[in-house]
PASEBA-1860 file (N, C-alpha, C; in nm, 3 decimals):
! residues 85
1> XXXXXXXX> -6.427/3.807/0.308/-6.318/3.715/0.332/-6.376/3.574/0.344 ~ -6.339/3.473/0.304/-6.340/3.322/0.322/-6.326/3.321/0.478 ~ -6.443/3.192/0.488/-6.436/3.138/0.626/-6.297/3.091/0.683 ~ -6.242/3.036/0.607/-6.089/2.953/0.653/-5.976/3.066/0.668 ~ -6.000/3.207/0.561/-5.867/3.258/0.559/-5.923/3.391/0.681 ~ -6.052/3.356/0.727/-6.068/3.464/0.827/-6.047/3.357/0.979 ~ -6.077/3.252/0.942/-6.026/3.150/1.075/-5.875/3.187/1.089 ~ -5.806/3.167/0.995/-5.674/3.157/0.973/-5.612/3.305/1.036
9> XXXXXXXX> -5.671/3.436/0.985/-5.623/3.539/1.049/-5.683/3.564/1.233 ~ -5.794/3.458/1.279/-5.813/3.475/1.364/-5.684/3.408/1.487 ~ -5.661/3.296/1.418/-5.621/3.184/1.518/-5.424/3.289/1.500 ~ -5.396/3.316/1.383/-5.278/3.415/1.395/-5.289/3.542/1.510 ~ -5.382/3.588/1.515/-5.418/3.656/1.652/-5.380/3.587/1.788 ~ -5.488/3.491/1.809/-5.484/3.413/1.900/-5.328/3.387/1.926 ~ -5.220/3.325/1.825/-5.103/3.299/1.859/-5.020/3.431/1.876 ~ -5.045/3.539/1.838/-4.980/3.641/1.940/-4.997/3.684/2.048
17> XXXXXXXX> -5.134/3.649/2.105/-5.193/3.644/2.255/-5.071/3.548/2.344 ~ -5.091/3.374/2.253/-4.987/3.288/2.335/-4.866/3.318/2.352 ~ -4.817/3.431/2.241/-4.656/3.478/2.294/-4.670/3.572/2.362 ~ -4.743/3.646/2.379/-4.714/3.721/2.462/-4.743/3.665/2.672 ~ -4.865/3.563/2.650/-4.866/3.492/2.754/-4.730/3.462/2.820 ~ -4.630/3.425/2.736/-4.487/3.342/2.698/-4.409/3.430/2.800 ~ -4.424/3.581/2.732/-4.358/3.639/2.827/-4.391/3.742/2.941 ~ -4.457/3.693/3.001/-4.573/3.767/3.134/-4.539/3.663/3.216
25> XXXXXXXX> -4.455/3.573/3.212/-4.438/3.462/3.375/-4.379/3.515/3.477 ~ -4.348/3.634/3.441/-4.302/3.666/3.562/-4.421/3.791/3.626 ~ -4.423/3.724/3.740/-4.582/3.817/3.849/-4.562/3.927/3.891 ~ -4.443/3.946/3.945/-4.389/4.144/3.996/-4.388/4.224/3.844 ~ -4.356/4.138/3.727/-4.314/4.265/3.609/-4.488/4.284/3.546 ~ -4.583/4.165/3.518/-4.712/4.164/3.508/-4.820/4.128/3.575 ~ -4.899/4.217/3.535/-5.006/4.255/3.626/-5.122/4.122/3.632 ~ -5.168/4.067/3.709/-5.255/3.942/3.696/-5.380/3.958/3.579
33> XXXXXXXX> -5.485/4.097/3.555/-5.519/4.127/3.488/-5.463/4.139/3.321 ~ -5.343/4.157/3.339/-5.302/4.184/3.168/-5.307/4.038/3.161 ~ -5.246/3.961/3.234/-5.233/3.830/3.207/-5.351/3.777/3.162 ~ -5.518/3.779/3.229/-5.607/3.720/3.216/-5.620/3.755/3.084 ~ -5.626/3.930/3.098/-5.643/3.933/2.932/-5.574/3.865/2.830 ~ -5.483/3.866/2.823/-5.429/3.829/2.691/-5.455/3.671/2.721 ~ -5.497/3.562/2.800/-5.525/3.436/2.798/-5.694/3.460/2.722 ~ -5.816/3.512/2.752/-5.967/3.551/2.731/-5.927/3.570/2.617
41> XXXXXXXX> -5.878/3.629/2.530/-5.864/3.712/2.416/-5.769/3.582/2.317 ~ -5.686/3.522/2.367/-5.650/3.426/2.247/-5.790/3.318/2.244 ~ -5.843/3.259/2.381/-5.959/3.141/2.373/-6.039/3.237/2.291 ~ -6.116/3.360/2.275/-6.187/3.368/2.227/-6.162/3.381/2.041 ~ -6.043/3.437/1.995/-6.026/3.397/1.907/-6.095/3.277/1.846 ~ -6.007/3.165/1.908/-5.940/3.048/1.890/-6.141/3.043/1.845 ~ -6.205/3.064/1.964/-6.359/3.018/1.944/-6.409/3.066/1.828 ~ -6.371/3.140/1.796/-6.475/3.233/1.645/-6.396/3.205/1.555
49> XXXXXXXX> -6.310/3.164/1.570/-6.234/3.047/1.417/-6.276/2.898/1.410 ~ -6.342/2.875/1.527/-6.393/2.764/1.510/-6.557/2.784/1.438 ~ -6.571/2.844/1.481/-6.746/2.918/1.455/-6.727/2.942/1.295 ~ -6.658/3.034/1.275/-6.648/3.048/1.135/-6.567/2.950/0.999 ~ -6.516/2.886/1.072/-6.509/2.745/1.005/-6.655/2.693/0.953 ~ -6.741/2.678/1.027/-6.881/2.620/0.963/-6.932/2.743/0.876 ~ -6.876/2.851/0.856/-6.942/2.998/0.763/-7.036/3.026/0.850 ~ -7.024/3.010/0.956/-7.133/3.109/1.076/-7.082/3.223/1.070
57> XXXXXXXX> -7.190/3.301/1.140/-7.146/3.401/1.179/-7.190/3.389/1.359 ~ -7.133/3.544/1.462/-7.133/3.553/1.588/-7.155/3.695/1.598 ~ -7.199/3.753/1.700/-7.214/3.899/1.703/-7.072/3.967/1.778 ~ -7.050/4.045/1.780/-6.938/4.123/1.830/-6.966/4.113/1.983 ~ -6.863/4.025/2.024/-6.887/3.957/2.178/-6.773/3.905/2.205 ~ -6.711/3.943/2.354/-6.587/3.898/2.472/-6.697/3.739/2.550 ~ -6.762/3.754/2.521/-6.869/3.645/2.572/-6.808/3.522/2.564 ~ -6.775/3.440/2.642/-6.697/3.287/2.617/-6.804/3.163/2.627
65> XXXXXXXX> -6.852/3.234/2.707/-7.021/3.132/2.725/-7.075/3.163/2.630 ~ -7.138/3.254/2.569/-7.203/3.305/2.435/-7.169/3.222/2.324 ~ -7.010/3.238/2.318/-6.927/3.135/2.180/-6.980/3.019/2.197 ~ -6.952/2.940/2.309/-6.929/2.825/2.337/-7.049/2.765/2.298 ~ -7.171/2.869/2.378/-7.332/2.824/2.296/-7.301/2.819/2.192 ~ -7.296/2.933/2.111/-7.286/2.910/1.990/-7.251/2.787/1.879 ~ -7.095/2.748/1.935/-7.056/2.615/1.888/-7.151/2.498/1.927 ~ -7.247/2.481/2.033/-7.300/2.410/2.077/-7.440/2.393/1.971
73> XXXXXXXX> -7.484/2.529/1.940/-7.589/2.526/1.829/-7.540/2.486/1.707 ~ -7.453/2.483/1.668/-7.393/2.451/1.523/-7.336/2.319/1.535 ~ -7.375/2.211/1.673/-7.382/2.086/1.688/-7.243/2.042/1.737 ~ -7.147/2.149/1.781/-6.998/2.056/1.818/-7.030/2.032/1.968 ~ -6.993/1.958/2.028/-6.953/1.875/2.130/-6.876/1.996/2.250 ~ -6.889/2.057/2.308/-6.802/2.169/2.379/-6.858/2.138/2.585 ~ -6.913/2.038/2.621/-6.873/2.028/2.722/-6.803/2.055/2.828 ~ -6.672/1.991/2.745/-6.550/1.997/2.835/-6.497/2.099/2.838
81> XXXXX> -6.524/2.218/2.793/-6.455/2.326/2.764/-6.549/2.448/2.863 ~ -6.660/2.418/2.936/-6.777/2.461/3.005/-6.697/2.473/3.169 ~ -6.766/2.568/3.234/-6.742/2.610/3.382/-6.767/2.497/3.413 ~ -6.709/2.414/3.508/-6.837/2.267/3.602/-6.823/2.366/3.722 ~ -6.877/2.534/3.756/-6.959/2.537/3.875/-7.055/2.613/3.813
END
């Protein structure tokens, strides 16, 4: 698959994560955990469509720090997107 049309099916992932985020606002019907998940799971998308935009590749990893290196080795700017503790 092409870097862009596998970005493209990634970040379509990612946006079914955000709908479903959409409808989990309510705290008695979902569980704080499903919630985290499906928030971890669209960012990480979102990250390996960015990664593979440059035709990188990443190893099969929930790792958000891992990505984030990653983008950091392939020279983007990801700071702000880092734990500050």
């Amino acid at each position: 698959m092409e870097p862009c049309e596998e970005a493209r099916q990634l970040l379509l992932g990612a946006e079914k994560d955000l709908r479903a985020l959409a409808g989990m606002r309510e705290p008695e019907v979902f569980a704080e955990e499903i919630f985290g998940f499906h928030a971890q799971q669209a960012v990480e998308k979102c990250l390996k469509a960015w990664i593979t935009l440059f035709g990188a590749e990443y190893p099969r990893t929930h790792d958000l720090s891992f990505l984030l290196s990653r983008l950091e080795s392939l020279g983007e700017r990801v700071e702000e997107f880092e734990d500050p503790c």
